[in-house]
MDTraj code that builds the backbone (N, CA, C; nanometers):
import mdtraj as md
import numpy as np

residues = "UNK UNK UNK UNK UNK UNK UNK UNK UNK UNK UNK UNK UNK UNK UNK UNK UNK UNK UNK UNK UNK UNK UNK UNK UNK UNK UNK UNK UNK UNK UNK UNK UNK UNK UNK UNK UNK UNK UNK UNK UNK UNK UNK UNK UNK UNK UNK UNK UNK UNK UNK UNK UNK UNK UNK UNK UNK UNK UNK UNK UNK UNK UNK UNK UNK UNK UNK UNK UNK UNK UNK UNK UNK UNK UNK UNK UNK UNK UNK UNK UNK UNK UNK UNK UNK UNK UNK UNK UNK UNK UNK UNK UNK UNK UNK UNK UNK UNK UNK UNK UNK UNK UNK UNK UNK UNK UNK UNK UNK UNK UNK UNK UNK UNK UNK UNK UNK UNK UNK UNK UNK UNK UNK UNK UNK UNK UNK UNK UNK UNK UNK UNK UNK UNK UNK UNK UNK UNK UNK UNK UNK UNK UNK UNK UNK UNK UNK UNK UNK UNK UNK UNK UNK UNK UNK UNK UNK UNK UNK UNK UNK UNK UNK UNK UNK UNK UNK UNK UNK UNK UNK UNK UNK UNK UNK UNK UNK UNK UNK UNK UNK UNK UNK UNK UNK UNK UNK UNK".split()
xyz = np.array([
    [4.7501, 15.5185, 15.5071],
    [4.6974, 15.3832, 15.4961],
    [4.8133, 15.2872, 15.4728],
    [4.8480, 15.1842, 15.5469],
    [4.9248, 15.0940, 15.5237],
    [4.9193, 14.9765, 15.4146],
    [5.0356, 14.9175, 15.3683],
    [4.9519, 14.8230, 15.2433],
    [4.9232, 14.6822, 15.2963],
    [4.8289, 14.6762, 15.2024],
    [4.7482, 14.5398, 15.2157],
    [4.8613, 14.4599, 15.2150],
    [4.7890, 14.3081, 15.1717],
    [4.8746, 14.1892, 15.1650],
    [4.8648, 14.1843, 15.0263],
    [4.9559, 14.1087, 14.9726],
    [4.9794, 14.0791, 14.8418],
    [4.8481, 13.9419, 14.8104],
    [4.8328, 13.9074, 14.9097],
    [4.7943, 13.7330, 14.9068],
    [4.6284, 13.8408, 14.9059],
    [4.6029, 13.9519, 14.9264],
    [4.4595, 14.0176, 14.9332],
    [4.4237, 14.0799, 14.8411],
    [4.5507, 14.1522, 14.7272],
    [4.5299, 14.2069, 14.6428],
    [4.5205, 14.1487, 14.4740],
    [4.3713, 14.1991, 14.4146],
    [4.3719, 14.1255, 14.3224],
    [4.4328, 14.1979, 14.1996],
    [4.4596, 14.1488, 14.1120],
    [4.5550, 14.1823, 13.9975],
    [4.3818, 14.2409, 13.8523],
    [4.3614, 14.3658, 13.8315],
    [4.2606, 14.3768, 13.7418],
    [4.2818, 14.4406, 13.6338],
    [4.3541, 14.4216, 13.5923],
    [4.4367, 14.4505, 13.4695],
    [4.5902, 14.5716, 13.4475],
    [4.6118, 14.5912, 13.3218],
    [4.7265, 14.6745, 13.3485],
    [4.7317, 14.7733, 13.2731],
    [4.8229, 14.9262, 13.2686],
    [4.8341, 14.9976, 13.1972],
    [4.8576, 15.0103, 13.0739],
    [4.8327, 15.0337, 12.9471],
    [4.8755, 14.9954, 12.8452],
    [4.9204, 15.1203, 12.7252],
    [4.9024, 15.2491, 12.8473],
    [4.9075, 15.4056, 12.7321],
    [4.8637, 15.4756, 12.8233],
    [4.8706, 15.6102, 12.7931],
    [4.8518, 15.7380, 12.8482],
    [4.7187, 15.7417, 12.7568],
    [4.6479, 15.8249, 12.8258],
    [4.5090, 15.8721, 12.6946],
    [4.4929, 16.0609, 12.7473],
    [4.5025, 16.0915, 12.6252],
    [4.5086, 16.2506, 12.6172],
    [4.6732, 16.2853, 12.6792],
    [4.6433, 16.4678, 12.7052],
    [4.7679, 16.5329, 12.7655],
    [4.7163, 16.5565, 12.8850],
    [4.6015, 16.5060, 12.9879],
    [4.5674, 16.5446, 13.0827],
    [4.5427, 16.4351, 13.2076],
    [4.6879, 16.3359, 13.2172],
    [4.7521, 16.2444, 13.2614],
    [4.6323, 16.1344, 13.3555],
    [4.6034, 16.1256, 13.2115],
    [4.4663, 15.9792, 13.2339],
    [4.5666, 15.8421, 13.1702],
    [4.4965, 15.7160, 13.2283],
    [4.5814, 15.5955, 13.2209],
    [4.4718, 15.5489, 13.1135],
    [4.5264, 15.4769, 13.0175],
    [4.3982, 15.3858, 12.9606],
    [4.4619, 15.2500, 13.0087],
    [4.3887, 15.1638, 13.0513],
    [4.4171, 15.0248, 13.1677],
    [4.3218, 14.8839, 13.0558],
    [4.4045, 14.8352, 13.0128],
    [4.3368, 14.7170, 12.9400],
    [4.2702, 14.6420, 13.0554],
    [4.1892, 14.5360, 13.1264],
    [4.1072, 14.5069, 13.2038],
    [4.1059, 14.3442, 13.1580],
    [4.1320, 14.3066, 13.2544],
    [4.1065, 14.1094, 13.2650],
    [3.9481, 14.0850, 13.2463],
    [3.8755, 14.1738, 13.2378],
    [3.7748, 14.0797, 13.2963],
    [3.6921, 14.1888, 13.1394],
    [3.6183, 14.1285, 13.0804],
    [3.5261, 14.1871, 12.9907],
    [3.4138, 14.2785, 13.0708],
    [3.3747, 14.2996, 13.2014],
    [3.3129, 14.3539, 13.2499],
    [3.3406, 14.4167, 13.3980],
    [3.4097, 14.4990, 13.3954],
    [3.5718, 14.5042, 13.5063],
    [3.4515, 14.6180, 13.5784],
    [3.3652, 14.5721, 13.6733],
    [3.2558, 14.6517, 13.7439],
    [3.3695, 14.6949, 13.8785],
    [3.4574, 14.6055, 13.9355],
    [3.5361, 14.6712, 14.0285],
    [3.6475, 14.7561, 13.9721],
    [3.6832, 14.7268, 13.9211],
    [3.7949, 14.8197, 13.8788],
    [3.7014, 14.9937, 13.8390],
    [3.5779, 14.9510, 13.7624],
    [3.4667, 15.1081, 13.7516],
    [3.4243, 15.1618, 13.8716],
    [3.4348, 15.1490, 13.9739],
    [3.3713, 15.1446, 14.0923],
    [3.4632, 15.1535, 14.2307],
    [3.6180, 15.1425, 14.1554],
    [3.7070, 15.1774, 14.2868],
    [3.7661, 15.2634, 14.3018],
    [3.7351, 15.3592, 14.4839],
    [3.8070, 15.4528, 14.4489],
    [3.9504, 15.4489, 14.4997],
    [4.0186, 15.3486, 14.5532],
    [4.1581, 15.3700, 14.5447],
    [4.2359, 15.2256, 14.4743],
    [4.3008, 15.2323, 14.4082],
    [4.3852, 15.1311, 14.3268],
    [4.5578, 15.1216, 14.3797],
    [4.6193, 15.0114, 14.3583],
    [4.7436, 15.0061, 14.3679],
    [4.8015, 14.9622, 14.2618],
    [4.9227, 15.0435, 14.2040],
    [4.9859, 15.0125, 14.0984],
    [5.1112, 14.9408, 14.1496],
    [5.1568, 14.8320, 14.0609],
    [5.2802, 14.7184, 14.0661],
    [5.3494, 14.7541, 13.9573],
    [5.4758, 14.8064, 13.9515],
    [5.5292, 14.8532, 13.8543],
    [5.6890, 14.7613, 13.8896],
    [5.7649, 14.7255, 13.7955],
    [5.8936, 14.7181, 13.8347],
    [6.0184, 14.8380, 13.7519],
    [6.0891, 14.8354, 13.8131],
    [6.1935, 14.9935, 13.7943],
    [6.2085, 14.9058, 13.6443],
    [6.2501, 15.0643, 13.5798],
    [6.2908, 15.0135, 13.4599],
    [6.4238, 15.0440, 13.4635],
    [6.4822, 14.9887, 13.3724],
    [6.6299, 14.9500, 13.3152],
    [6.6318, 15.0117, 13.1960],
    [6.7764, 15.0783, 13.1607],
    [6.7982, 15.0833, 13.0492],
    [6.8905, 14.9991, 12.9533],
    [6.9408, 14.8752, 13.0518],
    [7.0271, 14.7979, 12.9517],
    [6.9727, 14.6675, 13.0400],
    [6.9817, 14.5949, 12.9875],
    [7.0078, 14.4493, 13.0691],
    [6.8739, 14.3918, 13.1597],
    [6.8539, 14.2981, 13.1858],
    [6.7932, 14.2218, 13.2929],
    [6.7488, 14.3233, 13.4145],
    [6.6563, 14.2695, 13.4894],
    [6.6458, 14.3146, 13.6166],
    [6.7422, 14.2110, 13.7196],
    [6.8061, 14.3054, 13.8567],
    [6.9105, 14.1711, 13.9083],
    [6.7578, 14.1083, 14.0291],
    [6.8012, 14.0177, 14.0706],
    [6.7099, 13.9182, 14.1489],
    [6.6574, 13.9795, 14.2733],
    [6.7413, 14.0553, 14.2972],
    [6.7088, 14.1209, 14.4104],
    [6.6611, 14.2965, 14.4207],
    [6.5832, 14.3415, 14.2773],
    [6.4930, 14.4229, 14.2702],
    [6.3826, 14.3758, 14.2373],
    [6.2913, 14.4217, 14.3338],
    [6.1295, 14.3922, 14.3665],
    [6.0638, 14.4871, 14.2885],
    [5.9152, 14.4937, 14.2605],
    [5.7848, 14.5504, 14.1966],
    [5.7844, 14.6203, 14.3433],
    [5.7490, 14.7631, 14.2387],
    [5.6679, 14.8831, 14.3774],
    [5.5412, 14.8714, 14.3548],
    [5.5537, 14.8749, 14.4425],
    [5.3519, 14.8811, 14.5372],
    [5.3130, 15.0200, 14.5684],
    [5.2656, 15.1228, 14.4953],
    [5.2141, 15.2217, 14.5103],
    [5.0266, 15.2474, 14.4951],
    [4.9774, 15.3449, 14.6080],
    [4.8735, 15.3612, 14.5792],
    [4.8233, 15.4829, 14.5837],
    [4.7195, 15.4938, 14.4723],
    [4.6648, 15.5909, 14.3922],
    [4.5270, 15.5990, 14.4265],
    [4.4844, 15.7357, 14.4591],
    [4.3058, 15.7534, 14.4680],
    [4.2921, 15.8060, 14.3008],
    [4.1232, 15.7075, 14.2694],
    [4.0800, 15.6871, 14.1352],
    [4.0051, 15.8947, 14.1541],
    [4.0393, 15.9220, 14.0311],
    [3.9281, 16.0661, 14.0588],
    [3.7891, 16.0235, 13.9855],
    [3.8522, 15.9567, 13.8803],
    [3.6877, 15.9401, 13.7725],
    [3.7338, 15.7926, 13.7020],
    [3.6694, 15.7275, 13.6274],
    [3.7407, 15.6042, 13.5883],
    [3.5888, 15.5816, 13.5021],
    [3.5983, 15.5128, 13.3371],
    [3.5082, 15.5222, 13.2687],
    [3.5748, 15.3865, 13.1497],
    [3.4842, 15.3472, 13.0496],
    [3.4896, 15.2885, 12.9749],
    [3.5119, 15.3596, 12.8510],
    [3.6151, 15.2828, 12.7960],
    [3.5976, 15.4037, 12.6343],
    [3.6115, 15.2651, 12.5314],
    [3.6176, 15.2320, 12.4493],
    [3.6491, 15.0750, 12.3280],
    [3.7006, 14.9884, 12.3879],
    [3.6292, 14.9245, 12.5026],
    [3.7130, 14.7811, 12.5794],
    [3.7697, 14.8081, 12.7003],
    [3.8245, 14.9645, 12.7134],
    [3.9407, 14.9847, 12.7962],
    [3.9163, 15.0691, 12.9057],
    [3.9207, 15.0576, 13.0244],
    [3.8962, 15.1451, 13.1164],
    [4.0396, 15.2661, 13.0867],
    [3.9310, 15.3939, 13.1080],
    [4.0451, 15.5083, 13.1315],
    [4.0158, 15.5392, 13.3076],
    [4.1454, 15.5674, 13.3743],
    [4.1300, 15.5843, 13.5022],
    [4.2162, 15.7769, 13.4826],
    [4.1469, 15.8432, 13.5841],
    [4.2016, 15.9862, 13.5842],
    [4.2404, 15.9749, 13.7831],
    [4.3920, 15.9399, 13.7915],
    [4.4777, 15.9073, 13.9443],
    [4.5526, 16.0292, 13.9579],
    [4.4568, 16.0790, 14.1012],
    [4.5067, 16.1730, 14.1763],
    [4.6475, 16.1706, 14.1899],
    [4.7027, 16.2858, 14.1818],
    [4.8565, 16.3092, 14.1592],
    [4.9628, 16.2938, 13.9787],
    [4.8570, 16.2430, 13.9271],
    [4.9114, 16.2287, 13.7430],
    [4.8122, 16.3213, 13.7005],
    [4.9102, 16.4309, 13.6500],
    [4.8449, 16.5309, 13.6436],
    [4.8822, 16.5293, 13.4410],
    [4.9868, 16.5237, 13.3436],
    [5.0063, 16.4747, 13.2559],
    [5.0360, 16.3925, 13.1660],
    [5.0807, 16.4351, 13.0412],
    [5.1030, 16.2591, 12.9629],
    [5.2104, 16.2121, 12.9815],
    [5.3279, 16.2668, 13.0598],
    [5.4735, 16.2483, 13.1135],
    [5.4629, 16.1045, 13.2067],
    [5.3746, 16.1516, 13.3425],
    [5.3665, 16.0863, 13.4401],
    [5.2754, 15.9483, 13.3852],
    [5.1949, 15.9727, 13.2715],
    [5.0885, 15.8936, 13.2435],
    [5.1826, 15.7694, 13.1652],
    [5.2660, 15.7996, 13.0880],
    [5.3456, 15.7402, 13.0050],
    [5.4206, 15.6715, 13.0924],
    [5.4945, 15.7047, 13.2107],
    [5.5838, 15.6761, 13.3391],
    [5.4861, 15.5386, 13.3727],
    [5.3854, 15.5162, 13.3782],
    [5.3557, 15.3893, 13.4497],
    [5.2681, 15.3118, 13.3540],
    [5.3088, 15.3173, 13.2371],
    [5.2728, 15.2469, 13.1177],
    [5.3368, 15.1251, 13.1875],
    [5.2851, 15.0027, 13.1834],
    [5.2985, 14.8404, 13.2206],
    [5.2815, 14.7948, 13.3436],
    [5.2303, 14.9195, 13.4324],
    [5.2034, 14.8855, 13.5584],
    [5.0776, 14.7713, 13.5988],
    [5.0607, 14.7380, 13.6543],
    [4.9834, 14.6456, 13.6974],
    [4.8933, 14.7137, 13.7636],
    [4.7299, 14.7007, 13.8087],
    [4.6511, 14.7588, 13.8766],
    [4.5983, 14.6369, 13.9424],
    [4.6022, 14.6813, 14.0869],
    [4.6052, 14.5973, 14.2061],
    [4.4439, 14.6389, 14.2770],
    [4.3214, 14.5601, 14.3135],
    [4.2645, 14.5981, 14.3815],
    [4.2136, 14.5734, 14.5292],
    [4.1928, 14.5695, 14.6526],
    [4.2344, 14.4856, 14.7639],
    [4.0556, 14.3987, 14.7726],
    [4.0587, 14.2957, 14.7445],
    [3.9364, 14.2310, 14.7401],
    [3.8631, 14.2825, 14.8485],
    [3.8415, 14.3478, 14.9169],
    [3.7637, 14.3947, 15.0470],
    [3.7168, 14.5075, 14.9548],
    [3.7243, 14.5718, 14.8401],
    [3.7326, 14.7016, 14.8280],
    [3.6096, 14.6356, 14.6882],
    [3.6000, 14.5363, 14.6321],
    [3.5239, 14.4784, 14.5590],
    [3.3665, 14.5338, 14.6166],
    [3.2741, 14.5810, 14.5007],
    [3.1216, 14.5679, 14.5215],
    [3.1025, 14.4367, 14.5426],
    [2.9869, 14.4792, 14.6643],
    [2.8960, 14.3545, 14.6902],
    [2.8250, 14.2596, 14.5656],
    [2.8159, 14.1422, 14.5380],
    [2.8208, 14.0793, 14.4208],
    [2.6423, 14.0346, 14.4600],
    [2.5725, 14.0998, 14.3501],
    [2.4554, 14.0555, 14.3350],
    [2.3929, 13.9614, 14.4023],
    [2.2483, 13.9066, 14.4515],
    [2.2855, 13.7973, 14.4660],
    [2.2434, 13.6902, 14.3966],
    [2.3054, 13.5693, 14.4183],
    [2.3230, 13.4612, 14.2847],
    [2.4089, 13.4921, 14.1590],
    [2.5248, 13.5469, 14.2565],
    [2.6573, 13.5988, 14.1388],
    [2.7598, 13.5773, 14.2116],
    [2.8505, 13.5944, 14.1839],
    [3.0157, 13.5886, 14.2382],
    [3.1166, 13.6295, 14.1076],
    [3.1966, 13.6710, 14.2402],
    [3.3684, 13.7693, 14.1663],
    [3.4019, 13.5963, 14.1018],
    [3.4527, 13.5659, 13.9993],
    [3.5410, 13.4573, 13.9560],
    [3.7012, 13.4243, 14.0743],
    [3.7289, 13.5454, 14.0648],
    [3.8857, 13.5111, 14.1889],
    [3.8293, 13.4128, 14.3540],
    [3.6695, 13.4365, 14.3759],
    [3.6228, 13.3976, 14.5331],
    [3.6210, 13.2336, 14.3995],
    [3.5868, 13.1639, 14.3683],
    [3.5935, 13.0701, 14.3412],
    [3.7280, 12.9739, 14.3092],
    [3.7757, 13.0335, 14.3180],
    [3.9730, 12.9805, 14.3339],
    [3.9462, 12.9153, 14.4707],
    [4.0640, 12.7778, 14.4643],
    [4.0483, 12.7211, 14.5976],
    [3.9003, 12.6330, 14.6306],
    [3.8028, 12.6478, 14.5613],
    [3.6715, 12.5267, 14.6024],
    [3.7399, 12.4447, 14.5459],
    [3.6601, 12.3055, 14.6196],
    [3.6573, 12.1729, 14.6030],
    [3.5592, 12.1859, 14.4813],
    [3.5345, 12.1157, 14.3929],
    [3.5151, 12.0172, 14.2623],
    [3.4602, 11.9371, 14.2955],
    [3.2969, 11.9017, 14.3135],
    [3.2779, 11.7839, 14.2867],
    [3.1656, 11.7641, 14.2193],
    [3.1256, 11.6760, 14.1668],
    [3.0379, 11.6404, 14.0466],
    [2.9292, 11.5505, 14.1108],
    [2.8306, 11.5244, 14.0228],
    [2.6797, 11.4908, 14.0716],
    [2.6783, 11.3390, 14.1674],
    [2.7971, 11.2475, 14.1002],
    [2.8027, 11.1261, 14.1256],
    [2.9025, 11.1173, 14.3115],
    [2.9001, 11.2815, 14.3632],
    [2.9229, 11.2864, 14.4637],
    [3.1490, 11.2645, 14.4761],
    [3.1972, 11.2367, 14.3859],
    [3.3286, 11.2553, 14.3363],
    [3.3989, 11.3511, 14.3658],
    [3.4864, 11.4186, 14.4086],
    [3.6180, 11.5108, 14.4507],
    [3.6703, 11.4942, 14.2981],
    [3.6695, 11.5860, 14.2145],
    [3.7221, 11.6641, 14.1105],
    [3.8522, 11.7254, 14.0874],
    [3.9164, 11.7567, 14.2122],
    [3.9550, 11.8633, 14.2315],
    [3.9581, 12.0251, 14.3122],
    [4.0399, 12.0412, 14.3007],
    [4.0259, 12.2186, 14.3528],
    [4.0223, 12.3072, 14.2467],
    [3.9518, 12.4377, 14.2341],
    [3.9455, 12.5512, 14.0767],
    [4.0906, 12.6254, 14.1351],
    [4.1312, 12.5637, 14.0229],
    [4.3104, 12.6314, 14.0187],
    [4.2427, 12.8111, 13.9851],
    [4.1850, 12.8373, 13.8656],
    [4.1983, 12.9150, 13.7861],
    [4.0439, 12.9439, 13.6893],
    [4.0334, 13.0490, 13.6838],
    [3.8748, 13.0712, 13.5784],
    [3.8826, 13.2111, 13.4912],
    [3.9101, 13.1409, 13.3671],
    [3.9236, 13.2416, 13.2583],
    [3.8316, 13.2673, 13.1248],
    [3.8146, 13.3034, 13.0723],
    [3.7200, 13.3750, 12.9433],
    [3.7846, 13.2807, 12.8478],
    [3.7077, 13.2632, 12.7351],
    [3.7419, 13.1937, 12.6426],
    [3.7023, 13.3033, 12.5532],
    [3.5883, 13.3325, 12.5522],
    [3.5220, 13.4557, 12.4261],
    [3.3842, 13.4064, 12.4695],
    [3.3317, 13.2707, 12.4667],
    [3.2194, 13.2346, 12.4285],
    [3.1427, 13.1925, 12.5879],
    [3.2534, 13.1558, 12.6554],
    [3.2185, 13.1232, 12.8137],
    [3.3429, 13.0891, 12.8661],
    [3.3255, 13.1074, 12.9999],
    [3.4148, 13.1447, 13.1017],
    [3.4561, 12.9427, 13.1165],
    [3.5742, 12.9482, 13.1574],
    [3.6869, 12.7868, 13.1525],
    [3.7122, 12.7807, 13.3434],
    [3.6531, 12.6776, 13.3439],
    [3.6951, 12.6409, 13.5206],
    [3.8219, 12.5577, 13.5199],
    [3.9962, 12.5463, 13.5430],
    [4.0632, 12.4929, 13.5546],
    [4.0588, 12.4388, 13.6645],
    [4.0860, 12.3108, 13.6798],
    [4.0580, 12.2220, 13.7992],
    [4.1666, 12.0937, 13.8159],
    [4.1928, 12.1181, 13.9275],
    [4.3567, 11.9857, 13.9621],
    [4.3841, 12.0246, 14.1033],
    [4.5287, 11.9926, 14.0970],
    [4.6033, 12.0246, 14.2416],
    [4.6001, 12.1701, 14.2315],
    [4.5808, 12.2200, 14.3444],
    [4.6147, 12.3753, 14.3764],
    [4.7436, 12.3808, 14.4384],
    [4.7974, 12.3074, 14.5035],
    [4.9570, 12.2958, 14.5615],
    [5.0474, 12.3065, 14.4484],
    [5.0088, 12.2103, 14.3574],
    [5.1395, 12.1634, 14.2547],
    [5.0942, 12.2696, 14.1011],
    [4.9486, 12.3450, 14.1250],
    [4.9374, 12.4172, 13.9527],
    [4.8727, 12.3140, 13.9055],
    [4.8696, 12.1486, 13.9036],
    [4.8455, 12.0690, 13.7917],
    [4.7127, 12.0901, 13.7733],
    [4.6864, 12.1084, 13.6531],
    [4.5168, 12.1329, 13.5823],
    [4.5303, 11.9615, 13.5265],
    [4.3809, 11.9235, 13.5662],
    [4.3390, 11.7582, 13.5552],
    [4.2112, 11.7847, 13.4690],
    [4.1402, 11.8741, 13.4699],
    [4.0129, 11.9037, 13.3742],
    [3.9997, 12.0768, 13.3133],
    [3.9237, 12.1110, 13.2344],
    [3.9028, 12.2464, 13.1676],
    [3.7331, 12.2098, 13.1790],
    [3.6877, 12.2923, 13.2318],
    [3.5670, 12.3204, 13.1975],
    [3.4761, 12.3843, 13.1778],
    [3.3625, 12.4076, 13.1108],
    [3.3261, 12.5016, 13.0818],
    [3.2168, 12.6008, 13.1853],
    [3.2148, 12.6854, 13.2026],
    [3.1406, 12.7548, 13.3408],
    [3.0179, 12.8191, 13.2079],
    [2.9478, 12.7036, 13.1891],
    [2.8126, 12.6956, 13.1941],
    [2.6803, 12.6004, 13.2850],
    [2.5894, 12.6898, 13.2900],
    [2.4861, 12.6850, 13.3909],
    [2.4249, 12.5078, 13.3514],
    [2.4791, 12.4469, 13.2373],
    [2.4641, 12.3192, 13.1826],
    [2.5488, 12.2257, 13.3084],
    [2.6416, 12.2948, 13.3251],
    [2.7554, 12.2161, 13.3643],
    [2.7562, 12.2192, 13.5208],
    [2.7810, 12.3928, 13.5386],
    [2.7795, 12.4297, 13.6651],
    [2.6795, 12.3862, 13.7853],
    [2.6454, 12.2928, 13.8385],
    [2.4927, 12.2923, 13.8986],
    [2.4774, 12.3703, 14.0124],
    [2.5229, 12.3728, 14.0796],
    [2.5838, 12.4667, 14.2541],
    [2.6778, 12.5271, 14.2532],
    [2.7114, 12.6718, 14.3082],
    [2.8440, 12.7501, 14.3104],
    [2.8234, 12.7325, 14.5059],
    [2.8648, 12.7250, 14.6094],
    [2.8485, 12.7006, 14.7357],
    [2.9141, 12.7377, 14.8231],
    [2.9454, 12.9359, 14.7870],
    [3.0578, 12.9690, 14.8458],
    [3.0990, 12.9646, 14.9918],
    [2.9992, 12.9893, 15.0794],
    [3.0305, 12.9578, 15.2139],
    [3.0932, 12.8827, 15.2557],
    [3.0654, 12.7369, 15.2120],
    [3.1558, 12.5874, 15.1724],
    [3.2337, 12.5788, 15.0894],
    [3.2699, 12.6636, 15.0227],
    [3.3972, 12.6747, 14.9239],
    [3.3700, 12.5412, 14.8350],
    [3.2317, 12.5205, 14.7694],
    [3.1955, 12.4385, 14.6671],
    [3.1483, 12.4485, 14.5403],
    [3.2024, 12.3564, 14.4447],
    [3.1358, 12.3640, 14.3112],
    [3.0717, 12.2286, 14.2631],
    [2.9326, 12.2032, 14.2594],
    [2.8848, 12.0906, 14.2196],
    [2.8950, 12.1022, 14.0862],
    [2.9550, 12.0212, 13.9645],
    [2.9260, 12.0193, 13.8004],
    [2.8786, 11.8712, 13.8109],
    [2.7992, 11.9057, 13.6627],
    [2.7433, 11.7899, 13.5991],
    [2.8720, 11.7552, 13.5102],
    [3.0181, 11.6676, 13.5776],
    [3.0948, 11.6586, 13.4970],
    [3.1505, 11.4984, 13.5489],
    [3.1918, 11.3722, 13.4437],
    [3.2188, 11.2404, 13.4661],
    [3.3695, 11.2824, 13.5054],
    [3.4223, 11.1852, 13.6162],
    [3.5720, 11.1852, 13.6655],
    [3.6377, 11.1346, 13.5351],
    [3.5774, 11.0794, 13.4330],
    [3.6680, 10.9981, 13.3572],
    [3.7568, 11.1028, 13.2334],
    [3.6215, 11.1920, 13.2227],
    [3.6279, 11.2990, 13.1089],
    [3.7528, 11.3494, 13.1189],
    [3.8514, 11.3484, 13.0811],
    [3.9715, 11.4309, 13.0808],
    [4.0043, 11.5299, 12.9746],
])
top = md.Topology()
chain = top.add_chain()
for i, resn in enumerate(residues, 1):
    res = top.add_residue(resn, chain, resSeq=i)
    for name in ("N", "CA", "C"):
        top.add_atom(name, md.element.get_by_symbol(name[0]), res)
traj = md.Trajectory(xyz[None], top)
C-alpha cells in the first residue's frame, strides 16, 4: 500500500507508554470519544529519529510508518492498540511519542445528524443576520463543550471562540461547507 497524503491524514492522538510485556501501545487520544481510532484497522505512526545529544538538524524529517491494528480497546481514558509486528515492551517503548495518523477515508461513517469535528475545518461562518463570520480555523474540547475557532484560515488569525452548542450552532451544512450560528459580528 502506498502512503497517503499528509494533507489526508488525520493526527488522533499519540503514544504515551508501552502497556504490559506483550508490546501493546497505550495512545492518549484527542478526542474524548476516539470511535475512529477504536475502529481502525490500519494506523500510521509519525515518529521523528531520536537523538542522543542536541537538536534535530533541519533537514531530518518524521517517518511515516504503517501498522495493521490487531485489537485496540479502551482502558482509563486511553486507548491501548496491540500493532502487528510489536511483539514486546522493547519495540513498544521504541515508539513512545509517536504520533498516530489516521487517513480520513478510513473514518466510520458518521451517524446521521453528526460529523467528525476535522470535516468542519475550512466552512464558512455565518450567522442568522446572514453575515460571513469567518472560516472554522479549528474545533477543540474545553471539558464542558466543544470551542469553534473562527478567522482567516490563510493567515491562522482566530477573530471569534465559540461555543459548539446546539444554542449557538443552528445549521452544520456540510455539503456546502457551512455553519449557520446564532452569533452577533460585533461579539468579539
Amino acid at each position: 500500500m502506498s502512503t497517503p497524503s499528509l494533507d489526508n491524514l488525520i493526527e488522533l492522538g499519540a503514544i504515551s507508554e508501552a502497556q504490559g510485556l506483550q508490546g501493546q501501545v497505550k495512545v492518549r487520544p484527542h478526542s474524548p470519544d476516539p470511535v475512529a481510532l477504536l475502529s481502525s484497522k490500519v494506523v500510521w505512526l509519525s515518529l521523528l529519529p531520536r537523538r542522543s545529544a542536541g537538536a534535530l538538524s533541519s533537514t531530518e524529517e518524521a517517518t511515516l510508518t504503517q501498522y495493521k491494528v490487531k485489537s485496540a480497546k479502551m482502558h482509563s481514558g486511553n486507548v491501548v492498540l496491540t500493532l502487528d509486528g510489536v511483539s514486546d515492551r522493547d519495540q513498544a517503548l521504541a515508539l513512545k511519542g509517536a504520533r498516530i495518523l489516521l487517513d480520513r477515508d478510513a473514518f466510520p461513517k458518521a451517524e446521521s445528524d453528526s460529523y467528525y469535528w476535522v470535516d468542519l475545518i475550512g466552512c464558512k461562518a455565518k450567522n442568522l443576520q446572514d453575515e460571513i463570520l469567518g472560516d472554522v480555523i479549528d474545533v477543540t474540547e474545553n471539558g464542558a463543550h466543544g470551542v469553534i475557532a473562527i478567522g482567516d484560515i490563510s493567515t491562522k488569525t482566530i477573530q471569534y471562540l465559540v461555543p459548539f452548542v446546539k444554542e449557538v450552532v443552528r445549521n452544520v451544512d456540510l455539503p456546502n461547507k457551512l455553519l449557520i450560528l446564532d452569533w452577533q459580528s460585533d461579539w468579539v
